[in-house]
PDB file as gemmi writes it, atoms N, CA and C in Angstrom:
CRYST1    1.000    1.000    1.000  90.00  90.00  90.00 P 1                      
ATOM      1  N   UNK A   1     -22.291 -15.651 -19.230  1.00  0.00           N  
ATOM      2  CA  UNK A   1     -23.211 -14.543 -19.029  1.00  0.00           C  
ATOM      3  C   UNK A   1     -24.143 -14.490 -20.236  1.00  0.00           C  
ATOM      4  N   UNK A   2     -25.595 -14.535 -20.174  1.00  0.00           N  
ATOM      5  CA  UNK A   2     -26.388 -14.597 -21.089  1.00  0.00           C  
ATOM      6  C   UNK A   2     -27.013 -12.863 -21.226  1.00  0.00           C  
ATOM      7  N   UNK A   3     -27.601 -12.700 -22.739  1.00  0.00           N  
ATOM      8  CA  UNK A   3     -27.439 -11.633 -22.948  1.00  0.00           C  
ATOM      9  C   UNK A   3     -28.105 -10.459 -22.284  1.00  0.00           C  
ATOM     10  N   UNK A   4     -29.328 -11.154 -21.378  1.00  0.00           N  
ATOM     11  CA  UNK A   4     -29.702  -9.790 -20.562  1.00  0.00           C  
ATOM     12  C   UNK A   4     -28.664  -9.958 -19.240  1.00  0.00           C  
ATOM     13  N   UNK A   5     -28.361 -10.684 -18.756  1.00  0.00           N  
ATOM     14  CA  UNK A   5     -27.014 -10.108 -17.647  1.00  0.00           C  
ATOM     15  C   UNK A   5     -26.117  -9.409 -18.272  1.00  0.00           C  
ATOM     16  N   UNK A   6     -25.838  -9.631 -19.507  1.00  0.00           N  
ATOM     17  CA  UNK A   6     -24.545  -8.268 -19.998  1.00  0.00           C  
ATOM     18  C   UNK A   6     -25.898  -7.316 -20.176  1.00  0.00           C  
ATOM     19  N   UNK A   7     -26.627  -6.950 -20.323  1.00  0.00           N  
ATOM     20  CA  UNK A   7     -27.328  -5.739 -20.477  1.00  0.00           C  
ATOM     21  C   UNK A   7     -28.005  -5.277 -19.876  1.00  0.00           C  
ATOM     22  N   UNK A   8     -27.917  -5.516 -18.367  1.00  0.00           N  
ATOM     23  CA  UNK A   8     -28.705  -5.178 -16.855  1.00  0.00           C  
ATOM     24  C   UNK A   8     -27.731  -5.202 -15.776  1.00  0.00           C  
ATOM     25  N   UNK A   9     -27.575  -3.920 -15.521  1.00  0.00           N  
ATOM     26  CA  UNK A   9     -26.526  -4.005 -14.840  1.00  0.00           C  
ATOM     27  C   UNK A   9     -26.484  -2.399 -13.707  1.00  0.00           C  
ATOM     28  N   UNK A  10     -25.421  -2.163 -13.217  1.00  0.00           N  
ATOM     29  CA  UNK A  10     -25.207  -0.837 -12.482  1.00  0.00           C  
ATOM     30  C   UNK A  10     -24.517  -0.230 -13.784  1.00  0.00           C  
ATOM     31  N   UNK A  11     -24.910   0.991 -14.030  1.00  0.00           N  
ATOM     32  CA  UNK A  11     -24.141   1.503 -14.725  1.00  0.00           C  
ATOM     33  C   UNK A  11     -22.888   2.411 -14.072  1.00  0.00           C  
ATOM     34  N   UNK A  12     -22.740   2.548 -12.558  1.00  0.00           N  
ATOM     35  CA  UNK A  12     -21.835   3.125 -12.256  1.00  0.00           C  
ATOM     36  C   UNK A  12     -20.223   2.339 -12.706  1.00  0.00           C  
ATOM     37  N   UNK A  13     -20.692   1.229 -13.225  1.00  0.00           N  
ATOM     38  CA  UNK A  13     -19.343   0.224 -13.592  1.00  0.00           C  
ATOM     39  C   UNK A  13     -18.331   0.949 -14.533  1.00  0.00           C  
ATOM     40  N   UNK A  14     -19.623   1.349 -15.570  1.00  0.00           N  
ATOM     41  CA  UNK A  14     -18.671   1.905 -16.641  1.00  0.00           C  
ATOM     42  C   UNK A  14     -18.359   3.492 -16.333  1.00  0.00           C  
ATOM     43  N   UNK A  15     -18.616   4.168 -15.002  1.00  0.00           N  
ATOM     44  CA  UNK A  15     -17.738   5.388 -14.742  1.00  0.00           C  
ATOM     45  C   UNK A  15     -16.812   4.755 -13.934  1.00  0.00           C  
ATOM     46  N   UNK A  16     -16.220   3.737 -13.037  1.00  0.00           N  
ATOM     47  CA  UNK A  16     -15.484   3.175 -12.609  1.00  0.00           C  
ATOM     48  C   UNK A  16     -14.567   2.967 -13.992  1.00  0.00           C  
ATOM     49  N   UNK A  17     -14.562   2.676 -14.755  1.00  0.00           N  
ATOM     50  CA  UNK A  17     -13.523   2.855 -15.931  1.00  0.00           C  
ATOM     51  C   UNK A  17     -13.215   3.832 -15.965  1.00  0.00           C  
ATOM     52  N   UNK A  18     -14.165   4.905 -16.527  1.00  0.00           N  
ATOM     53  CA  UNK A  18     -13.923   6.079 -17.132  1.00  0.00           C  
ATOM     54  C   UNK A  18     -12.924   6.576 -15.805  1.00  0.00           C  
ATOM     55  N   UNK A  19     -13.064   6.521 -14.728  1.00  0.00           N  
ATOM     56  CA  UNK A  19     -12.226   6.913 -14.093  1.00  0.00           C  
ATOM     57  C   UNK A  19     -11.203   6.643 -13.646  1.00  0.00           C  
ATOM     58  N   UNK A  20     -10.892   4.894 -14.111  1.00  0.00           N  
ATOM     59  CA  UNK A  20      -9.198   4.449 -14.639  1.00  0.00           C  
ATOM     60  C   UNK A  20      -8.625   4.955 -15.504  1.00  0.00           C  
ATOM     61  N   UNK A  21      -9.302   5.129 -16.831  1.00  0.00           N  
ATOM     62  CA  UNK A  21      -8.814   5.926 -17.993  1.00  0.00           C  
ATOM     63  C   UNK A  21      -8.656   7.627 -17.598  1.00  0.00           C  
ATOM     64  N   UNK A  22      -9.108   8.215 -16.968  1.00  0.00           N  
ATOM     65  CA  UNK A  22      -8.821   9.894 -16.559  1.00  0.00           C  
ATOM     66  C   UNK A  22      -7.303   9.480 -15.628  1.00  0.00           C  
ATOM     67  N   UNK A  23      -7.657   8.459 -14.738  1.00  0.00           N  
ATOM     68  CA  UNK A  23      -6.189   8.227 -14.180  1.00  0.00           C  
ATOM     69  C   UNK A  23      -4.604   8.337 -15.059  1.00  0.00           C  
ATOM     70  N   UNK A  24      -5.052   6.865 -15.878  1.00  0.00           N  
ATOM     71  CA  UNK A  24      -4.506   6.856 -16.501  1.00  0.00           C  
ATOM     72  C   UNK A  24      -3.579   7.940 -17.505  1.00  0.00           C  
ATOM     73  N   UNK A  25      -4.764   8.365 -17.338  1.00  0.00           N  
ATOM     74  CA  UNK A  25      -4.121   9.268 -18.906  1.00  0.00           C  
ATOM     75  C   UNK A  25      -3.754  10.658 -18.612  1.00  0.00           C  
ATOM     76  N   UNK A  26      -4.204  11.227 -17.464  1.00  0.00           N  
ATOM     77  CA  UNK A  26      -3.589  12.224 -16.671  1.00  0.00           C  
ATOM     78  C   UNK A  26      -2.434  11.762 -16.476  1.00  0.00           C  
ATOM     79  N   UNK A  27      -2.332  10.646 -15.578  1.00  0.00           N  
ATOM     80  CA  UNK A  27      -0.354  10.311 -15.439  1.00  0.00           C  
ATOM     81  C   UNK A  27       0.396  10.711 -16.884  1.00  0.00           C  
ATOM     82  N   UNK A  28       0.073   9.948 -17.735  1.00  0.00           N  
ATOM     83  CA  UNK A  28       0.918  10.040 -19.106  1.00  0.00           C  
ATOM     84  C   UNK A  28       1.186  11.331 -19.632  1.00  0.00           C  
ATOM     85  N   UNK A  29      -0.104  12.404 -19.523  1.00  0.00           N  
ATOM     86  CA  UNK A  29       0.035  13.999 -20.051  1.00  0.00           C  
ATOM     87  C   UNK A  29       0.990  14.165 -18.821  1.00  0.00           C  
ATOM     88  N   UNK A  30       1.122  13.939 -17.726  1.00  0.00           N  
ATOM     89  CA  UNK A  30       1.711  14.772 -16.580  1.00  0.00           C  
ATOM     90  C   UNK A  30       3.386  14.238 -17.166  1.00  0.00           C  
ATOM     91  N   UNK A  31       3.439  12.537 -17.842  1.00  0.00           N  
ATOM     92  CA  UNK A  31       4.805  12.742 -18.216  1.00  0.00           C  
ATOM     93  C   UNK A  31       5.207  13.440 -19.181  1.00  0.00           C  
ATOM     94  N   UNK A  32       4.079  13.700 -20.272  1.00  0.00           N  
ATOM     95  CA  UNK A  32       4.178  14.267 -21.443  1.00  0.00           C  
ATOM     96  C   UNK A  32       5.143  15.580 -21.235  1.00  0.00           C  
ATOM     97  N   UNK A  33       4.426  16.449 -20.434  1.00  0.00           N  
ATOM     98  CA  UNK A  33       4.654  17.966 -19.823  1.00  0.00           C  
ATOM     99  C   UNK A  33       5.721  18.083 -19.233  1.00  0.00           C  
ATOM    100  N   UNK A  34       6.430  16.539 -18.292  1.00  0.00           N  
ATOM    101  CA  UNK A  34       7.740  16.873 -17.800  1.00  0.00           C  
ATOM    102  C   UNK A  34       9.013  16.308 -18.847  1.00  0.00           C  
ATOM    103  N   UNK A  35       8.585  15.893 -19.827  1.00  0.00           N  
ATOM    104  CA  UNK A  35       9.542  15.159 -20.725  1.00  0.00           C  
ATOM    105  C   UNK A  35      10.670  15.929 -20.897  1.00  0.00           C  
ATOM    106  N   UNK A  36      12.003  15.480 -21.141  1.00  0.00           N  
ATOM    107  CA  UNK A  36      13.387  16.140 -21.116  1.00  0.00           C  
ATOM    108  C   UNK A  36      13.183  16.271 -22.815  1.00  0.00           C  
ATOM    109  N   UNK A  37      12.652  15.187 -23.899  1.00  0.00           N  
ATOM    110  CA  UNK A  37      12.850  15.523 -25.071  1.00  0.00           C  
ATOM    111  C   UNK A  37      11.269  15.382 -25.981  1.00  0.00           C  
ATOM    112  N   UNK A  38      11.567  16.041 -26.724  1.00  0.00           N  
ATOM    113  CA  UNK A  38       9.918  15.711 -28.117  1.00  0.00           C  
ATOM    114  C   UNK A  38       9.713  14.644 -28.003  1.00  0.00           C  
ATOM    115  N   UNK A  39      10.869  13.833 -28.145  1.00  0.00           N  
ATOM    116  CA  UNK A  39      10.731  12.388 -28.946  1.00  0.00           C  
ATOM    117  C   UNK A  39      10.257  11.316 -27.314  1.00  0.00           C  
ATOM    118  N   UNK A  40      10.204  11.843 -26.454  1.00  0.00           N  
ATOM    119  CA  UNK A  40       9.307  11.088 -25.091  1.00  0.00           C  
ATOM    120  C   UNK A  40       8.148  12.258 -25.188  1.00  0.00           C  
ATOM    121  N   UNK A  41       8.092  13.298 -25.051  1.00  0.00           N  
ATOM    122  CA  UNK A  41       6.739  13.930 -24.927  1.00  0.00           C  
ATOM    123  C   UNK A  41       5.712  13.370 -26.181  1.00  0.00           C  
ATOM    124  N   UNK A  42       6.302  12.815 -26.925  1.00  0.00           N  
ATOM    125  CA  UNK A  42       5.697  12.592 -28.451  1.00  0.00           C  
ATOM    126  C   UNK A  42       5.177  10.990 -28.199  1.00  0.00           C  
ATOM    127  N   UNK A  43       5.634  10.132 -26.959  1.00  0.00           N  
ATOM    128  CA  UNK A  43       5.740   9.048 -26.898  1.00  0.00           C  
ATOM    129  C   UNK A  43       4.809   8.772 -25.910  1.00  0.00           C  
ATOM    130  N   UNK A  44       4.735   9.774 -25.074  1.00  0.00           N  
ATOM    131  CA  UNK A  44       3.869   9.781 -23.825  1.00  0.00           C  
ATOM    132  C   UNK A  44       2.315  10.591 -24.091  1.00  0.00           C  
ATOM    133  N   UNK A  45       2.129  11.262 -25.223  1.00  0.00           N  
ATOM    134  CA  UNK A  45       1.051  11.789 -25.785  1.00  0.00           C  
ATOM    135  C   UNK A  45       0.197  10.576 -26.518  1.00  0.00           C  
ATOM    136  N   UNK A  46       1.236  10.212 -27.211  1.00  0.00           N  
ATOM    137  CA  UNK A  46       0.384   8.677 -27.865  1.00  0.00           C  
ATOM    138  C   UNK A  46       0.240   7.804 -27.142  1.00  0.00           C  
ATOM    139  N   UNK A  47       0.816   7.250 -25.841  1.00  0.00           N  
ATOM    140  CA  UNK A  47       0.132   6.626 -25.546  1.00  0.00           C  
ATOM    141  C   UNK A  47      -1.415   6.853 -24.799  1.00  0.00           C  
ATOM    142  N   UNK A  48      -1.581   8.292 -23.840  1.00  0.00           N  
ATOM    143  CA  UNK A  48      -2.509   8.797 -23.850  1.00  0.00           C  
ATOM    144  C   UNK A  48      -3.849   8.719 -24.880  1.00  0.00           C  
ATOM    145  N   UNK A  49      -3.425   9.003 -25.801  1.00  0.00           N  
ATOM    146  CA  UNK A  49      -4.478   9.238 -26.630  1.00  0.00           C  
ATOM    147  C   UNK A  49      -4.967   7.634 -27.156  1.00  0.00           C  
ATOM    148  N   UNK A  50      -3.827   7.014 -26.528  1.00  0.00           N  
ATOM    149  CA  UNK A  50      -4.308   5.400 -27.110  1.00  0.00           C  
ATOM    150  C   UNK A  50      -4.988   4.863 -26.283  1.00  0.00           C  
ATOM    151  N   UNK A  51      -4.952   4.996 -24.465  1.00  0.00           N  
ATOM    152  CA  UNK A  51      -5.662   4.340 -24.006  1.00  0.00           C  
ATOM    153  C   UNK A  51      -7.107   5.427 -24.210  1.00  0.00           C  
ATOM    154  N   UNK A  52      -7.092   6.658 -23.950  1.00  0.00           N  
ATOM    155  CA  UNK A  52      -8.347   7.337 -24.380  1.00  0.00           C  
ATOM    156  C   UNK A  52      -8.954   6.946 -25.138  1.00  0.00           C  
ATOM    157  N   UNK A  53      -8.746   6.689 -26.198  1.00  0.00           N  
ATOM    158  CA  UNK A  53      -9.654   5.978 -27.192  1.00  0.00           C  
ATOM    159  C   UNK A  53      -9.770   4.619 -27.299  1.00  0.00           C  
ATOM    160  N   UNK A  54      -9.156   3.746 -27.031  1.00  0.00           N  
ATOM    161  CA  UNK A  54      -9.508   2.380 -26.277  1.00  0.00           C  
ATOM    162  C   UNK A  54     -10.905   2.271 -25.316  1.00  0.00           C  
ATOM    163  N   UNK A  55     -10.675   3.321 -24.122  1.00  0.00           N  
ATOM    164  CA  UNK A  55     -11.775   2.809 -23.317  1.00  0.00           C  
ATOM    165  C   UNK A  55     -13.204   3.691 -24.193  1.00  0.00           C  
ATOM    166  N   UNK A  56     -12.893   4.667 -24.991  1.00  0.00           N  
ATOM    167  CA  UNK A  56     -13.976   5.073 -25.755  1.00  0.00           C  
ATOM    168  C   UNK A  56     -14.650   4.276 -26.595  1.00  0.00           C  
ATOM    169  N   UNK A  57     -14.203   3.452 -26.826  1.00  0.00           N  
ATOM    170  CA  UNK A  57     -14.570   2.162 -27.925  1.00  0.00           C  
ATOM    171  C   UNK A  57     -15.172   0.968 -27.361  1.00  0.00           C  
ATOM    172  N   UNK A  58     -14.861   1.014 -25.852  1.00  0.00           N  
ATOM    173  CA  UNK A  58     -16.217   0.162 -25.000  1.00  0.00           C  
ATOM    174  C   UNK A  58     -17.391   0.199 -25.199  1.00  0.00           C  
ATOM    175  N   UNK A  59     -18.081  -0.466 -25.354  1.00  0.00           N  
ATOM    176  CA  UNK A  59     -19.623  -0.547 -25.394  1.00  0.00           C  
ATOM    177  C   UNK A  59     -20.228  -0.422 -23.961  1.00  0.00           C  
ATOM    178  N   UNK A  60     -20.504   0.786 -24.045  1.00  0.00           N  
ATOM    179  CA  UNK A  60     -21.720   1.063 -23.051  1.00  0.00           C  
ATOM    180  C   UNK A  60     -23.146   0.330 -21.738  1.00  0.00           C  
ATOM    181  N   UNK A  61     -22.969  -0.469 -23.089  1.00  0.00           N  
ATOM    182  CA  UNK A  61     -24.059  -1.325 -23.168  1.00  0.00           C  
ATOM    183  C   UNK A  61     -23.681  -2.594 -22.560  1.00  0.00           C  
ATOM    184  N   UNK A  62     -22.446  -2.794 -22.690  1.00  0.00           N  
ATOM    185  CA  UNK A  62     -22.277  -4.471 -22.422  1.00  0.00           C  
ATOM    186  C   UNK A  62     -21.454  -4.466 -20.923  1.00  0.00           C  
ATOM    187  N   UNK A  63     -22.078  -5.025 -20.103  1.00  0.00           N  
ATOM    188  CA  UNK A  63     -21.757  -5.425 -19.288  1.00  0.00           C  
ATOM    189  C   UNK A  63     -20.387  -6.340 -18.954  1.00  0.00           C  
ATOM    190  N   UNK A  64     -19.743  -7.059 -19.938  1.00  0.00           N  
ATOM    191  CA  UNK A  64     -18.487  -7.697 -20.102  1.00  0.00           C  
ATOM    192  C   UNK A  64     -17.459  -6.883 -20.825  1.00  0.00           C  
ATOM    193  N   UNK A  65     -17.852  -5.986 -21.365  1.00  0.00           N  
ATOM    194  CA  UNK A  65     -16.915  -5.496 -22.491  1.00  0.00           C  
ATOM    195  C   UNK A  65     -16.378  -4.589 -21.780  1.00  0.00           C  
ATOM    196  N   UNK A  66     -16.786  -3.993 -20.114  1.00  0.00           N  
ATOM    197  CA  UNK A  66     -17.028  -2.632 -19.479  1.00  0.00           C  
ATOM    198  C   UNK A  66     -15.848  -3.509 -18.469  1.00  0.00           C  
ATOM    199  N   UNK A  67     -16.307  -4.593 -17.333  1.00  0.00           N  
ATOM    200  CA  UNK A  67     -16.059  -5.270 -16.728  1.00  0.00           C  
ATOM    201  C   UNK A  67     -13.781  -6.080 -17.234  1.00  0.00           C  
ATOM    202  N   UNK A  68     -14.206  -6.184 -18.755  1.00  0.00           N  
ATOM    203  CA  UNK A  68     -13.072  -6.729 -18.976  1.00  0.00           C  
ATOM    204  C   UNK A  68     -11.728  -5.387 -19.074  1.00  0.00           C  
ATOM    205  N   UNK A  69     -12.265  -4.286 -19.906  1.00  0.00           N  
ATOM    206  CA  UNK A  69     -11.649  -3.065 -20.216  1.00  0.00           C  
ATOM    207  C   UNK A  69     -11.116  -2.614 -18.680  1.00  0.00           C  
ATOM    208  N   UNK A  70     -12.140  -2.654 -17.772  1.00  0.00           N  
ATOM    209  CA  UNK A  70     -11.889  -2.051 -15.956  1.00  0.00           C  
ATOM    210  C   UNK A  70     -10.666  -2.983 -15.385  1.00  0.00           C  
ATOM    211  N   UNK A  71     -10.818  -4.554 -15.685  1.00  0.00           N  
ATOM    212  CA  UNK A  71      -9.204  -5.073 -15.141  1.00  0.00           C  
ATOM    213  C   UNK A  71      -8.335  -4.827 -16.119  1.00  0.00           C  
ATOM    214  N   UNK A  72      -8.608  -4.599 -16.871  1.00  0.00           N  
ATOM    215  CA  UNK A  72      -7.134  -4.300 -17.990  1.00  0.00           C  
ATOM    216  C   UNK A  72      -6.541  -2.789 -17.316  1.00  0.00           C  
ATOM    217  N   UNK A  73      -7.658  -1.855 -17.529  1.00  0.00           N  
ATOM    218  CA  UNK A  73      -6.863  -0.898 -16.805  1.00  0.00           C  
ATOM    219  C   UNK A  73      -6.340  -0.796 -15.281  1.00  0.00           C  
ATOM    220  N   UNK A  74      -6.657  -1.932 -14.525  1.00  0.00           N  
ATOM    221  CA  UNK A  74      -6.318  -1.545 -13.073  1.00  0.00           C  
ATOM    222  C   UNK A  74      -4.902  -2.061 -12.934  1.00  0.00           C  
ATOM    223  N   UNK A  75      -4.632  -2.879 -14.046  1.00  0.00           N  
ATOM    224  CA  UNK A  75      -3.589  -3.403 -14.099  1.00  0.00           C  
ATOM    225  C   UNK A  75      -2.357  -2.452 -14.742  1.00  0.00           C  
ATOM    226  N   UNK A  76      -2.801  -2.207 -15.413  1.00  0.00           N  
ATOM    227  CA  UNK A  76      -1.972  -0.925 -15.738  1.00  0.00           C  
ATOM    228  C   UNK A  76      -1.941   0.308 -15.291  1.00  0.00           C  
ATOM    229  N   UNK A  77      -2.465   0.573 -14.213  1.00  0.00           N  
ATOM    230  CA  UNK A  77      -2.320   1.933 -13.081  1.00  0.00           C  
ATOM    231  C   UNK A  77      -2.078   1.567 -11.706  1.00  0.00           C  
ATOM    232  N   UNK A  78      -1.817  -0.148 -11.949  1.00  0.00           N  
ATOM    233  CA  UNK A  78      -1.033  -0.800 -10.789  1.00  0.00           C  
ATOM    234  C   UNK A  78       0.232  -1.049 -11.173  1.00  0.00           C  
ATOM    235  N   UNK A  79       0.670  -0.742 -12.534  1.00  0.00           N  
ATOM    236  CA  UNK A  79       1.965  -0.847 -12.789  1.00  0.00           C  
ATOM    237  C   UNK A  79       3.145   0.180 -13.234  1.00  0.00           C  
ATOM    238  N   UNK A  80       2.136   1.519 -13.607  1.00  0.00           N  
ATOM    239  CA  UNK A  80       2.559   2.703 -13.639  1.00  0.00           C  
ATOM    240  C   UNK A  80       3.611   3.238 -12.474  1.00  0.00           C  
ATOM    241  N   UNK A  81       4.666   3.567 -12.705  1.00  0.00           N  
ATOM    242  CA  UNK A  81       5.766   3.941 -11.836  1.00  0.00           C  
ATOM    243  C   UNK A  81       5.338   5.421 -11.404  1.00  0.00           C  
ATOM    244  N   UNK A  82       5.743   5.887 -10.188  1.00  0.00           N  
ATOM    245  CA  UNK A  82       5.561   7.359  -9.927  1.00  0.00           C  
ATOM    246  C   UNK A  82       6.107   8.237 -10.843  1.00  0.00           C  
ATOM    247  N   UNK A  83       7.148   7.941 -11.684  1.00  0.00           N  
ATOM    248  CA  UNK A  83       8.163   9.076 -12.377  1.00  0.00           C  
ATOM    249  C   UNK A  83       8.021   8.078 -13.586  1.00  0.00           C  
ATOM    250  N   UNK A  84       7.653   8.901 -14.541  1.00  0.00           N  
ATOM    251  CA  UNK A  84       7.815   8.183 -16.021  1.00  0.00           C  
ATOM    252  C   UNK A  84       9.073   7.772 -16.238  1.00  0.00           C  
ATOM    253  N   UNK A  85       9.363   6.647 -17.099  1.00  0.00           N  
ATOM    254  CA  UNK A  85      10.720   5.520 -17.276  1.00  0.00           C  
ATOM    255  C   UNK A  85      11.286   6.685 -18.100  1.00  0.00           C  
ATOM    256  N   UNK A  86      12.633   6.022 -18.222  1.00  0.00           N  
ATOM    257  CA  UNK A  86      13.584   6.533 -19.194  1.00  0.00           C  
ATOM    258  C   UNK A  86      13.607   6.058 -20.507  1.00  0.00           C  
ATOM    259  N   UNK A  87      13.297   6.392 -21.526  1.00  0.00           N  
ATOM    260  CA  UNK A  87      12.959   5.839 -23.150  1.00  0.00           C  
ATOM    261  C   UNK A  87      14.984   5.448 -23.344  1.00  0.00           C  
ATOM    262  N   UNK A  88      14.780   4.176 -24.233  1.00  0.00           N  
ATOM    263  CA  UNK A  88      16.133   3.878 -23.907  1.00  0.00           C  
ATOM    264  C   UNK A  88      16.586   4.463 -25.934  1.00  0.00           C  
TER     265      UNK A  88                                                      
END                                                                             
């Protein structure tokens, strides 16, 4: 991809993220909130806040950087269990 194809593009791509990451990260607060202890509510907050700021750190602008971040997350809200795991 040469540099005006990463920089001409639909921009609805990068709310197609943003709206893996709201997925995302709603599930995790929703485990946060049902957690039996701190030490998983404490576990399930960070990761929240990790992918939140992950996809915040996308560039806007780039057409690959938007594109690569969107399968990373589909993959991981294709692997998300209905009921948060048990921290061992």
């Amino acid at each position: 991809m040469n540099q005006n194809e990463d920089q001409n593009f639909d921009p609805m791509i990068y709310d197609v993220m943003r709206e893996l990451t709201t997925q995302i990260v709603g599930t995790y607060s929703a485990w946060e909130s049902e957690a039996a202890t701190e030490r998983e509510a404490k576990r399930w907050r960070a990761e929240w806040l990790r992918v939140r700021s992950e996809a915040r750190e996308v560039n806007p602008r780039s057409r690959a950087a938007i594109e690569s971040k969107t399968a990373e997350l589909q993959e991981v809200l294709r692997g998300l269990p209905a009921h948060a795991p048990t921290l061992a």
